[in-house]
C-alpha positions, -999 to +999 in steps of 0.1 A: +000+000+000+014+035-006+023+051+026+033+088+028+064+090+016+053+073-024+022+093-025+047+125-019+068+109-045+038+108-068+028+146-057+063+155-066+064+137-102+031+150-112+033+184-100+060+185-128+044+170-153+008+184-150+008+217-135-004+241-158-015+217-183-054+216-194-073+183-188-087+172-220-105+140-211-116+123-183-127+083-184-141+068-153-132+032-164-138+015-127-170+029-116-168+004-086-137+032-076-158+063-078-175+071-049-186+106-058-210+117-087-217+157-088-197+173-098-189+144-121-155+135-138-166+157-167-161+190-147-123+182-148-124+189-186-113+219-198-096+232-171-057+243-159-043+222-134-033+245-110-019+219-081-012+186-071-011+177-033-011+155-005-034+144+024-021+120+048-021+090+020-048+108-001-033+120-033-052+155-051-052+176-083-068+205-084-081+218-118-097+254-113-121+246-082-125+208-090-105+180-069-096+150-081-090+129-050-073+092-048-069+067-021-050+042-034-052+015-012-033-018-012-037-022-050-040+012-063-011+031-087-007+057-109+010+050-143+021+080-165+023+080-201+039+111-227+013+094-251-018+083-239-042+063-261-070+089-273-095+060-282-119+058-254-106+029-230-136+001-224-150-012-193-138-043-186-121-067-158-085-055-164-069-028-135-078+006-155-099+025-131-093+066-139-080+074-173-068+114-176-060+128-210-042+162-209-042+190-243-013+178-262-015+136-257+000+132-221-016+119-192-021+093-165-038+062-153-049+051-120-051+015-118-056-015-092-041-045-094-057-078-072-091-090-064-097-072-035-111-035-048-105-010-025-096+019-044-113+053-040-114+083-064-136+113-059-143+144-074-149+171-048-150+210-047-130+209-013-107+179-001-122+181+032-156+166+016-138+137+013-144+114+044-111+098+051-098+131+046-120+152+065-110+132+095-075+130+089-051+138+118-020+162+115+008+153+092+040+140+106+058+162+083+043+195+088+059+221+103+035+221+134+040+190+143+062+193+173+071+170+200+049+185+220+019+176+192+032+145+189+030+138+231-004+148+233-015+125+206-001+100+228-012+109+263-039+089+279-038+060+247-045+028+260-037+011+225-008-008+213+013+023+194+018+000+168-020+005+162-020+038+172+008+051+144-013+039+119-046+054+127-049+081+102-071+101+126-043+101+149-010+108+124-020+112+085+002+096+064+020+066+081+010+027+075+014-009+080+053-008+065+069+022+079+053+023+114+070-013+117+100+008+100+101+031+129+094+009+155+126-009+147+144+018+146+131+032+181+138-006+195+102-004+206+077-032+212+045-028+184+022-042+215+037-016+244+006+011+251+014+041+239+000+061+274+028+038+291+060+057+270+081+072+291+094+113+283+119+099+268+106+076+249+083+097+235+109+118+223+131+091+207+092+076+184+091+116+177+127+115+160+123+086+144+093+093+128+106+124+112+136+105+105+123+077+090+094+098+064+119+120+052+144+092+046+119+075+023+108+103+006+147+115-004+149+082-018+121+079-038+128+119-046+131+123-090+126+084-093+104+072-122+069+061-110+073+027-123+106+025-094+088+038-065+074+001-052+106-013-055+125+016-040+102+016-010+112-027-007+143-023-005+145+007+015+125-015+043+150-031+068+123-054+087+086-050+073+081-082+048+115-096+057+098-122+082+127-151+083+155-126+074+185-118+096+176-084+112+202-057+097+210-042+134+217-076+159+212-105+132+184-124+149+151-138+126+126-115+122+094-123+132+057-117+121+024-117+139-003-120+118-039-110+117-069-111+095-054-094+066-021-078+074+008-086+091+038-070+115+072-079+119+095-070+142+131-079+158+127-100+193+161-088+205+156-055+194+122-048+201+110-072+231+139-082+250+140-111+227+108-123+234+081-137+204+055-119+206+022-142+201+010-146+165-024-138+167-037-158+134-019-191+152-034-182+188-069-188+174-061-223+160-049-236+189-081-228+208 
C-alpha cells in the first residue's frame, strides 16, 4: 500500500508533469472506484491544473475549483504515459480504473491490481468533503508537528502504538510498513501502550518518525513512477522480511499476523527477545 512517503513521490512527479497543463478528457473506467457523482468527472475537462497535493495517503489535483482525489489503497497506482491512447478505453475486468487525457497527448492512469477492490477516487469542490480526509489527523511532516503535538496524541492512549501510528485520525500519512519501520528503529515493542511511553521515549518515536518519512521520501525523490514500489522494498530493513537476519543484531525477524495484514518486528531489538504471540496461530490452537 502507498504510505506517505510514495504518495509525496507521486505529488512531486506530477506536479512536474501536469501543473499548468489543461485536462482534455476524463474516463471513469472503474465505476466500482468512484464514490462521488456531482460534480462528475466531466467537470475536470477543460480546465488548468493549477496543483497537485497530498493528504495523509490521499493524493489530489486541483483543476480550477474541482479535486480529483485518490486513495490508493493496497492495490492502487498511478502509471504516467507522454502518449496516452485517445480512443476511449472500455469497461472491462483488467486494472484501468481513472483514465486522464491532458491538451497535447500526455496523461495518466490510475489503476488496481488484485481482487480485493479497495480503491477510491472522488471528485470534490473541497478535499475536506472527502471522508477519510475530512477526518485525517496532523501530518507527521508539517511544520506544526512538534514533539509536544506528537506527546499529546499519545497521552492517555491505551492502544498498542503500533495501532496507534497507523490510525490516520491520529497521524496522517503513516501505515502498515513504515510504522513497523520506525518501531525498529526506536527498539520499541509494536504491543507496548502508547500512554505507558516514558518522556523519553516519546521523544526518541518523535525523531524517528521524522527520521524515517523524510528518509523514504529522499529516496524515492526524482525516481520514475514505475521505481517507486521497489525503491520503497528495498529501502524497508524489517517490514516483509519475516525469516530474514535483522540488519541491526542479526536475529530472525518475526511476524504476527492478523486477518489481513501482518507485523514484523526484531525479538532482541524490540521485546527483549521475546516472540511476541501470532495472533492468526493463537486462534487455532483454541
Amino acid at each position: 500500500m502507498p504510505e506517505l512517503p510514495e504518495v509525496e513521490a507521486l505529488v512531486g512527479f506530477l506536479r512536474e508533469r501536469v501543473v499548468g497543463e489543461v485536462v482534455e478528457k476524463v474516463y471513469a473506467v472503474g465505476v466500482h472506484a468512484l464514490k462521488t457523482y456531482e460534480p462528475g468527472v466531466a467537470a475536470l475537462e477543460g480546465r488548468r491544473v493549477d496543483e497537485v497535493g497530498r493528504f495523509g495517503k490521499f493524493l489530489g489535483v486541483r483543476a480550477g475549483d474541482v479535486w480529483l482525489v485518490m486513495h490508493l489503497a493496497r492495490g492502487g497506482w498511478v502509471r504516467w504515459s507522454d502518449a496516452i491512447a485517445q480512443v476511449p478505453p472500455r469497461p472491462g475486468k483488467g486494472p484501468l480504473a481513472l483514465r486522464v487525457r491532458l491538451v497535447g497527448g500526455a496523461g495518466f492512469d490510475v489503476t488496481e491490481a488484485g481482487t480485493q477492490k479497495r480503491l477510491a477516487i472522488y471528485v470534490v469542490r473541497d478535499p475536506q468533503q472527502v471522508p477519510g480526509v475530512e477526518r485525517l489527523g496532523p501530518d507527521p511532516l508539517a511544520e506544526g508537528f512538534t514533539r509536544e503535538v506528537f506527546a499529546g496524541l499519545l497521552e492517555g492512549e491505551r492502544r498498542q502504538i503500533k495501532g496507534v501510528l497507523r490510525d490516520q485520525g491520529v497521524i496522517a500519512g503513516i501505515g502498515n510498513a513504515y510504522s513497523d519501520e520506525i518501531l525498529h528503529a526506536a527498539r520499541m515493542s509494536p504491543f507496548k501502550l502508547a500512554a505507558s511511553l516514558t518522556p523519553e521515549e516519546v521523544t526518541r518515536l518523535y525523531e524517528l518518525v521524522g527520521t524515517t518519512l523524510t528518509d523514504a521520501v529522499e529516496r524515492s525523490r526524482g525516481l520514475p513512477l514505475r521505481d517507486l514500489k521497489a525503491e520503497k522494498k528495498s529501502g524497508l530493513r524489517v517490514h516483509g522480511r519475516k525469516g530474514e537476519p535483522c540488519p541491526v543484531c542479526g536475529d530472525t525477524i518475526r511476524e504476527v499476523s492478523y486477518r489481513d495484514s501482518a507485523l514484523q518486528y526484531c525479538p532482541t531489538c524490540q521485546t527483549g527477545g521475546k516472540p511476541l504471540a501470532d495472533r492468526r496461530l493463537s486462534r487455532l490452537l483454541k
